[in-house]
N, CA, C and O of each residue as an XYZ file, in Angstrom:
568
protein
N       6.009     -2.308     -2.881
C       5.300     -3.127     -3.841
C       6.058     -3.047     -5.167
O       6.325     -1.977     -5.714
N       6.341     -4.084     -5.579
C       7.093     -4.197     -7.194
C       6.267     -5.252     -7.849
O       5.529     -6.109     -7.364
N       6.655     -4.902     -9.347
C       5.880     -5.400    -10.229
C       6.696     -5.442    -11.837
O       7.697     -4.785    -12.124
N       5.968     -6.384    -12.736
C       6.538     -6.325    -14.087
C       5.869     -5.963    -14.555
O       4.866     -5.898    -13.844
N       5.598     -5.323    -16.199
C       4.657     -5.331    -17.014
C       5.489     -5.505    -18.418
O       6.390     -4.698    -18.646
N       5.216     -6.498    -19.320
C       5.796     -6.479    -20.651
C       4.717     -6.514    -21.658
O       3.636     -7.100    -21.596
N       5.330     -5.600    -22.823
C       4.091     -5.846    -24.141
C       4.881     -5.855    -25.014
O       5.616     -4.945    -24.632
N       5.461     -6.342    -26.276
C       5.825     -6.935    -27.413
C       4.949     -5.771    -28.511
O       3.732     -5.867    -28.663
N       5.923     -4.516    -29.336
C       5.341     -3.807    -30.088
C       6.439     -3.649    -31.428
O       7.669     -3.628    -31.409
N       5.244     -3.523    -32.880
C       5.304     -4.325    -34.075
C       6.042     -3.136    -34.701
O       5.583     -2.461    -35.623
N       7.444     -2.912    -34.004
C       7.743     -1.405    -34.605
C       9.689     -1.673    -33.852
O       9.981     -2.038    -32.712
N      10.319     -1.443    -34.612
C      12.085     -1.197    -34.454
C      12.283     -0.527    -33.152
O      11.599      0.454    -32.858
N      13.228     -1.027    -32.318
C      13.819     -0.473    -30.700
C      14.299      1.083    -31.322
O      14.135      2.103    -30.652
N      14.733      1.094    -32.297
C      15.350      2.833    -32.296
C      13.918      3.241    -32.143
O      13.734      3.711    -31.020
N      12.849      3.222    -32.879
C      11.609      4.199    -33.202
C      10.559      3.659    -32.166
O       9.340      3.794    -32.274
N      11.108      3.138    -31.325
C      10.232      2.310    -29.638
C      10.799      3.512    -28.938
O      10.052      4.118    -28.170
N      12.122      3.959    -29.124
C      12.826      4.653    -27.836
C      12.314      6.293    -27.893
O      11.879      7.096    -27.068
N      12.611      6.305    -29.288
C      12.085      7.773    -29.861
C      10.950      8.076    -29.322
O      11.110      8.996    -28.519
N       9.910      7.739    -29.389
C       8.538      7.632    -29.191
C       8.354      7.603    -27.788
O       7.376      8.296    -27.507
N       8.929      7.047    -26.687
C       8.761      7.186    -25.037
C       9.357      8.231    -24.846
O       8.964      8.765    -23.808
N      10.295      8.905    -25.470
C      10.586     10.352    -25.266
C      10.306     11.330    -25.536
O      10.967     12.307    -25.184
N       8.821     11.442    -26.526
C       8.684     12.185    -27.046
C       6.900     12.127    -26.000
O       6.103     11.191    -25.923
N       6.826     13.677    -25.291
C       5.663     13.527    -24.752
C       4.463     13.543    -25.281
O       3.490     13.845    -24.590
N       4.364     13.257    -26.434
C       3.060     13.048    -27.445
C       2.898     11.727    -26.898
O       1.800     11.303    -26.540
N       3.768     11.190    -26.838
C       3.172      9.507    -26.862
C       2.770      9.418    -25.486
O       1.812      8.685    -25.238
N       3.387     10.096    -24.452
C       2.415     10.261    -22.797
C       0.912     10.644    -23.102
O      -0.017     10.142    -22.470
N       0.738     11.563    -24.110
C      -0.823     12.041    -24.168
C      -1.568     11.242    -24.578
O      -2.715     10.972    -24.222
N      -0.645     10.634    -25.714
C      -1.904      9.229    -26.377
C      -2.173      7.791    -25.298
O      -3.081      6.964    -25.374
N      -0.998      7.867    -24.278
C      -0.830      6.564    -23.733
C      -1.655      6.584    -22.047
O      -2.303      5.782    -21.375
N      -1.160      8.017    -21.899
C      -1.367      8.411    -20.431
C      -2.808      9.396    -20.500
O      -2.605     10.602    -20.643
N      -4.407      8.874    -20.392
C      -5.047      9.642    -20.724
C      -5.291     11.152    -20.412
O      -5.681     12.009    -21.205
N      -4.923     11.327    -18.844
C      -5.124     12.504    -18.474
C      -4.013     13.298    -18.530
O      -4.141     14.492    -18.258
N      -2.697     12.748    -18.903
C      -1.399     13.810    -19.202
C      -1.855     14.644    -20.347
O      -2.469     14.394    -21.385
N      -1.107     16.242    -19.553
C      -1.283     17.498    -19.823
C      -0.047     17.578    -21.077
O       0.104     17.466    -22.293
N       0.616     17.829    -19.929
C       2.003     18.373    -20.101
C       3.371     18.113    -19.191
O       3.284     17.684    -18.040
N       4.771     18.445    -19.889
C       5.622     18.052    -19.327
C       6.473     19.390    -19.038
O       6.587     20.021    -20.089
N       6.996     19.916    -18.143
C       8.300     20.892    -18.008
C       8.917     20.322    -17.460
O       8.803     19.354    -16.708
N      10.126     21.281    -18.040
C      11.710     20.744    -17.382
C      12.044     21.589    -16.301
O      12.083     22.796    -16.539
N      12.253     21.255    -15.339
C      13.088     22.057    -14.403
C      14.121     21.941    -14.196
O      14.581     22.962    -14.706
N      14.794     21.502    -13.857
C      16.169     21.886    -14.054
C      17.486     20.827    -14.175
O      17.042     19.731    -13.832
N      18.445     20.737    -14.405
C      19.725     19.747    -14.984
C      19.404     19.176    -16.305
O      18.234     19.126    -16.682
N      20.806     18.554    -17.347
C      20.680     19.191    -18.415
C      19.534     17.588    -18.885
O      19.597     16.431    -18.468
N      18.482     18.321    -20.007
C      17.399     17.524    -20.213
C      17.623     16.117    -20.562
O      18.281     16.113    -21.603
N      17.416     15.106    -20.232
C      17.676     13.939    -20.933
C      18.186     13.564    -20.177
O      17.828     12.399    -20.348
N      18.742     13.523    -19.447
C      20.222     13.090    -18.682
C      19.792     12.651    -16.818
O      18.882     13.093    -16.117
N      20.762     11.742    -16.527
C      20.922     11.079    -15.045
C      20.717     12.388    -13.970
O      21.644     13.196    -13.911
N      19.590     12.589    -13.175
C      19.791     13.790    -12.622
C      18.905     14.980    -12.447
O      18.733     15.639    -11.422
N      18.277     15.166    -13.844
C      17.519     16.190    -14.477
C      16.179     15.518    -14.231
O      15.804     14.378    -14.504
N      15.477     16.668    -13.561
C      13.841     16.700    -13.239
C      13.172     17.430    -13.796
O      13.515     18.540    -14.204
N      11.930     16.840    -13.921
C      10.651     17.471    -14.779
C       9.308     17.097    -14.081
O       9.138     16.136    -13.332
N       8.111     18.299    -14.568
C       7.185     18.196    -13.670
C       6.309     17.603    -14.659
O       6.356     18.003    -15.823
N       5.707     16.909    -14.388
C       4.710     15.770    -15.380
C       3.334     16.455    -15.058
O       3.060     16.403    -13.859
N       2.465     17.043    -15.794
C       1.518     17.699    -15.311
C       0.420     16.905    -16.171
O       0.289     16.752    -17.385
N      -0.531     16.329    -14.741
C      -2.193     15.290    -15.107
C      -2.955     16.433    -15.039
O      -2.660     17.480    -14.463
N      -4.484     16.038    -15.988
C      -5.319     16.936    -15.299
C      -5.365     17.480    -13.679
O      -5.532     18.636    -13.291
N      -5.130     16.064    -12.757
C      -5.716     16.481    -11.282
C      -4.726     16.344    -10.180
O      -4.971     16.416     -8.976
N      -3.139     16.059    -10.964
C      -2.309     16.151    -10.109
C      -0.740     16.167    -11.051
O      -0.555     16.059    -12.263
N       0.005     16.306    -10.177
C       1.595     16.970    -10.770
C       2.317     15.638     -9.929
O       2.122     15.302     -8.761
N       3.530     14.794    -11.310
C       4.737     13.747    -10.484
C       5.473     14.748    -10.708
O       5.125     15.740    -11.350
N       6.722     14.537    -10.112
C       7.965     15.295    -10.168
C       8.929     13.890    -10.696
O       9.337     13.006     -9.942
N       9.128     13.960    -12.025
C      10.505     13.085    -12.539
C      11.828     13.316    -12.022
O      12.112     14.431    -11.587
N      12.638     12.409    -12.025
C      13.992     12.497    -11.275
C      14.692     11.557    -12.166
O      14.505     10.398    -11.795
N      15.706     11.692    -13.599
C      15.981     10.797    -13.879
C      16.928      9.851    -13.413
O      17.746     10.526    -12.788
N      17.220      8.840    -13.378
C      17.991      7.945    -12.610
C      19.190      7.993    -13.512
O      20.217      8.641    -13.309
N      18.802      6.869    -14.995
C      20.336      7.188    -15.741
C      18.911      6.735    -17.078
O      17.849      6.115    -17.019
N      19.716      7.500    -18.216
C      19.183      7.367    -19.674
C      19.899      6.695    -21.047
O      20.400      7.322    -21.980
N      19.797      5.239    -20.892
C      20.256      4.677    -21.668
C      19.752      4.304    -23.376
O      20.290      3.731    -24.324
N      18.878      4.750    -23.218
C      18.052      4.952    -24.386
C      18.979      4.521    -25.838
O      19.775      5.270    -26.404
N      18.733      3.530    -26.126
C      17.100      2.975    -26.945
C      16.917      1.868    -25.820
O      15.853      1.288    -25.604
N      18.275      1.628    -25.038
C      18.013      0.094    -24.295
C      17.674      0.342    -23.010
O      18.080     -0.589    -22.315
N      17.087      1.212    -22.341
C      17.173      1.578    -21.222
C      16.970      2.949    -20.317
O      17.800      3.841    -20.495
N      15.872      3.171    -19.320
C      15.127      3.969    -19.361
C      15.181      3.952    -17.486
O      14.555      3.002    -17.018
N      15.677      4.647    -16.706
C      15.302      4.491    -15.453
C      15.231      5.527    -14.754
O      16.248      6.215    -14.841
N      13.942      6.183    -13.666
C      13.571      7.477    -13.241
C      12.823      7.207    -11.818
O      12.128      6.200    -11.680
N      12.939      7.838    -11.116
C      12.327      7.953    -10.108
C      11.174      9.289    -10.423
O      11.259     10.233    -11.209
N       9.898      8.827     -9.263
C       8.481      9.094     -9.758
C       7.785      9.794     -8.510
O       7.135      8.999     -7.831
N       7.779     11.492     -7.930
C       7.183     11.588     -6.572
C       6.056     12.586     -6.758
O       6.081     13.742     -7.181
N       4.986     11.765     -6.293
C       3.537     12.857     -5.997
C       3.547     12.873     -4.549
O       4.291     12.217     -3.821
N       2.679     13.658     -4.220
C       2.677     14.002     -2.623
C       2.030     12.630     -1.928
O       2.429     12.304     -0.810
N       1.199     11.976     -2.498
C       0.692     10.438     -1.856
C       1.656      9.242     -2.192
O       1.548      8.281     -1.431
N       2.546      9.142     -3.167
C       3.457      7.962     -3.554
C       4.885      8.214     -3.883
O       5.122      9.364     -4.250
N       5.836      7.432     -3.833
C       7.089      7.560     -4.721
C       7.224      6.467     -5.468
O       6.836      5.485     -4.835
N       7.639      6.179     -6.635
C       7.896      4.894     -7.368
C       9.050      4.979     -7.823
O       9.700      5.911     -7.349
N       9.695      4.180     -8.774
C      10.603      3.858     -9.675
C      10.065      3.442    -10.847
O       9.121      2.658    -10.751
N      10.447      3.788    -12.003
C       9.843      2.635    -13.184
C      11.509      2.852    -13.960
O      12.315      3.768    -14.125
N      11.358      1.021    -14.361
C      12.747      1.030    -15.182
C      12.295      0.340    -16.671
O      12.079     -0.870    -16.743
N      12.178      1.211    -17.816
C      11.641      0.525    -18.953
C      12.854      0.450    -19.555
O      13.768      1.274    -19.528
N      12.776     -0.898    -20.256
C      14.180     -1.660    -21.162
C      13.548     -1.837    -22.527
O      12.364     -1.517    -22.630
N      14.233     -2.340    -23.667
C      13.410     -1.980    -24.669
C      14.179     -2.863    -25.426
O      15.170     -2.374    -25.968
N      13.845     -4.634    -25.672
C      14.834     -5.394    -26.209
C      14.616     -5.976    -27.825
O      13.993     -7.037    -27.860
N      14.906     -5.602    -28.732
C      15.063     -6.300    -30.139
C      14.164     -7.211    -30.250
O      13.750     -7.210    -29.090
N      13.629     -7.895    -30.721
C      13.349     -9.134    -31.357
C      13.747     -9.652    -32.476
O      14.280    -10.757    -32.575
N      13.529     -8.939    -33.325
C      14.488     -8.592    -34.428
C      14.251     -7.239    -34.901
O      13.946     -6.209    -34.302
N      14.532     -7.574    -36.482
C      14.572     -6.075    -37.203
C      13.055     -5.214    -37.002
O      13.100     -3.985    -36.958
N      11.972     -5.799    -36.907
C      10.922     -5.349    -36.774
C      10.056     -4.747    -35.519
O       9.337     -3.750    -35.446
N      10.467     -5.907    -34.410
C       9.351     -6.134    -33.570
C      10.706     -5.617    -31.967
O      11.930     -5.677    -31.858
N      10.013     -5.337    -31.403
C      10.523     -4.745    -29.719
C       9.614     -5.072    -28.326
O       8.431     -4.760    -28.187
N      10.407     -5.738    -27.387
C       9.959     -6.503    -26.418
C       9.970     -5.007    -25.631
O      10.778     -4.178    -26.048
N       9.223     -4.702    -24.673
C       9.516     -3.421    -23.513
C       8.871     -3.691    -22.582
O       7.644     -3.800    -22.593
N       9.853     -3.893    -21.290
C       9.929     -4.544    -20.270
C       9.617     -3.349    -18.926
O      10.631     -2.676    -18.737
N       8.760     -3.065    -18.234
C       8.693     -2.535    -17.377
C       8.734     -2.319    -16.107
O       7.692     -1.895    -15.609
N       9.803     -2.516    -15.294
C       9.910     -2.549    -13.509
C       9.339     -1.615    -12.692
O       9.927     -0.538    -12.592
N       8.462     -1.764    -12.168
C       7.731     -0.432    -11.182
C       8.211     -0.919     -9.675
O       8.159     -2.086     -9.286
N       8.657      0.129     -8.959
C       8.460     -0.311     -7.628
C       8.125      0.837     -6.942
O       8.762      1.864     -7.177
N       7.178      0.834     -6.086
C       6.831      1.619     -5.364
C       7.127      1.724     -3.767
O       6.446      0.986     -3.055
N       7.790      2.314     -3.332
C       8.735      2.620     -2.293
C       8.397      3.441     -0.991
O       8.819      3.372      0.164
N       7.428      4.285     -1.651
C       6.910      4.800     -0.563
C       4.797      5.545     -0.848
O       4.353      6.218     -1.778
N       4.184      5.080      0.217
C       3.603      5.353      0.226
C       2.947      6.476      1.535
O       3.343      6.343      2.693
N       2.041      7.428      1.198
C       2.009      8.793      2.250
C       0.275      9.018      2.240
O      -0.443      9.471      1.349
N      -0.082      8.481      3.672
C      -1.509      8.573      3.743
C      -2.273      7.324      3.682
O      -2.194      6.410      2.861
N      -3.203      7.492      4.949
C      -4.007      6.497      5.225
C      -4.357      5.690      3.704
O      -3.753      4.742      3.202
N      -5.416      6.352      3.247
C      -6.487      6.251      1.978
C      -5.542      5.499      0.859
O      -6.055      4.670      0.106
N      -3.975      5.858      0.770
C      -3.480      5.219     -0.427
C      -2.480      3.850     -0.104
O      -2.142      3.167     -1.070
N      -2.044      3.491      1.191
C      -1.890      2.870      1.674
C      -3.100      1.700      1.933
O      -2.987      0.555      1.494
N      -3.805      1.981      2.404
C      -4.992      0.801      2.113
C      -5.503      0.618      0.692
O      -6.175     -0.395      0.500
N      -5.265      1.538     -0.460
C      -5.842      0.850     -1.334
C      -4.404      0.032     -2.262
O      -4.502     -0.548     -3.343
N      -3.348      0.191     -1.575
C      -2.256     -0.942     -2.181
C      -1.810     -1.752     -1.359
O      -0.765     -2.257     -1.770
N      -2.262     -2.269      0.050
C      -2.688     -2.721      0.512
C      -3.442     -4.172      0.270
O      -3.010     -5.324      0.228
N      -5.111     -3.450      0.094
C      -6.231     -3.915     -0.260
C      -6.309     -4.435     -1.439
O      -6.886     -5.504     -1.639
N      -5.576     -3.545     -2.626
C      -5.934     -3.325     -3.812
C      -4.664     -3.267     -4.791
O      -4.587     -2.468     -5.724
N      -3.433     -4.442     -4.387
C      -2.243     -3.755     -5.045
C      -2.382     -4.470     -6.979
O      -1.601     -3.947     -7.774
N      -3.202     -5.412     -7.451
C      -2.992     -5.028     -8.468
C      -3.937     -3.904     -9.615
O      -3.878     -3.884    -10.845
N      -4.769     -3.049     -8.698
C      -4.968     -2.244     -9.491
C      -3.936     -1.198     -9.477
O      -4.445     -0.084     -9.352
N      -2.596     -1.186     -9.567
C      -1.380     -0.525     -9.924
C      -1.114     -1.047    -10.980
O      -1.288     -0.326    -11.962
N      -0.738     -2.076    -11.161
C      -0.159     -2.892    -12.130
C      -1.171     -2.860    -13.305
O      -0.690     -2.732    -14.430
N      -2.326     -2.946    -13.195
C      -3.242     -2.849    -14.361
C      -3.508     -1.466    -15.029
O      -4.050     -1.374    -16.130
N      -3.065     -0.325    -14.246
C      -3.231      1.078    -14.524
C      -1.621      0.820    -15.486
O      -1.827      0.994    -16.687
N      -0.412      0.521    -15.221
C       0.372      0.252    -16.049
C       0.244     -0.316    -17.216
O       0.393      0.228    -18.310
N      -0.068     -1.560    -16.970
C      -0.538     -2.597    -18.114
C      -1.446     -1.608    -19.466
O      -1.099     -1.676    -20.645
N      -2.503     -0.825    -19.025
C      -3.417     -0.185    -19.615
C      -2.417      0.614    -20.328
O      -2.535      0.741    -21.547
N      -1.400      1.192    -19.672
C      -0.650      2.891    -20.697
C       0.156      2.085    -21.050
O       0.935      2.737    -21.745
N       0.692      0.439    -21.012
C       1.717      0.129    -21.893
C       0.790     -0.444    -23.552
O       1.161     -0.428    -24.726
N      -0.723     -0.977    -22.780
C      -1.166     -0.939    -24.171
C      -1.648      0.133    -25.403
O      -1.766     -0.209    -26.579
N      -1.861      1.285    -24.967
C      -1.550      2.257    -25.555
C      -0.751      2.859    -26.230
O      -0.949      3.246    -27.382
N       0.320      3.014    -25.535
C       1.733      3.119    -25.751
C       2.063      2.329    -26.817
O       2.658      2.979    -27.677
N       1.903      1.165    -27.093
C       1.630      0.095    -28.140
C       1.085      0.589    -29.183
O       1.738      0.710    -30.219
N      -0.211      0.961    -29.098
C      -0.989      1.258    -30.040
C      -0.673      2.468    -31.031
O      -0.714      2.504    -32.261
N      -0.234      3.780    -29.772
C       0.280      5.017    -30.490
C       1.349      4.545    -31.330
O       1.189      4.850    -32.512
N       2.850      3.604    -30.957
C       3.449      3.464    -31.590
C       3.367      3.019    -32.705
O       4.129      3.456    -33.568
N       2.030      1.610    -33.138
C       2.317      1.046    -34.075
C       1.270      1.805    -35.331
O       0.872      1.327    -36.393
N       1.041      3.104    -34.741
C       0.321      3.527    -35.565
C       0.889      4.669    -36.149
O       0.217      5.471    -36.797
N       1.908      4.764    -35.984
C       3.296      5.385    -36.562
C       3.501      5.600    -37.380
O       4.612      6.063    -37.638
């Protein structure tokens, strides 16, 4: 299952990029994110994994490559799903930043989550949609 999500936020691509890297803005955006550790390869970088810790469950990050401010791509594994998300982060001008989001989800593990993307595939996309408007919000309140 793949999908887009874009939101248009009232704030400069350098201080758009800053801000998705900085896991404060997961807490304001992502309601139930805890916390983030690094495990191991060097942080930031194509390669290097981290454990994303929710109240009621743990992703394991895998970064893909880190192009940052323009470009953002990671692979995403909980024990029920694997995804991809590739966030891009394009100018408008001096002010304003387009951020473009590719999700694809690649694998799914188990009856129960399989039928509900299935049954139910854009409540994925709207659980996105929701932390990119946030994400929005934390930023422009900057």
């Amino acid at each position: 299952m793949k999908f887009t999500c874009t939101i248009n936020i009232k704030k400069p691509k350098l201080e758009i990029a800053k801000h998705f890297e900085d896991p404060e803005a997961l807490k304001q955006s992502q309601k139930d994110f805890l916390s983030m550790e690094h495990i191991n390869g060097k942080k930031g970088e194509a390669g290097a994994k981290s454990k994303l810790i929710y109240k009621k469950f743990d992703l394991i990050e895998t970064i893909i490559h880190n192009k940052l401010p323009d470009e953002f791509y990671a692979k995403y594994e909980h024990k029920s799903m694997t995804n991809t998300m590739r966030s891009k982060f394009t100018a408008l001008n001096e002010k304003d930043t387009k951020m473009t989001t590719k999700i694809d989800y690649t694998e799914f593990k188990g009856l129960f989550i399989k039928l509900i993307a299935k049954l139910f595939p854009g409540l994925f996309k709207k659980q996105v949609d929701k932390w990119l408007v946030r994400f929005k919000a934390y930023c422009e309140r900057q």
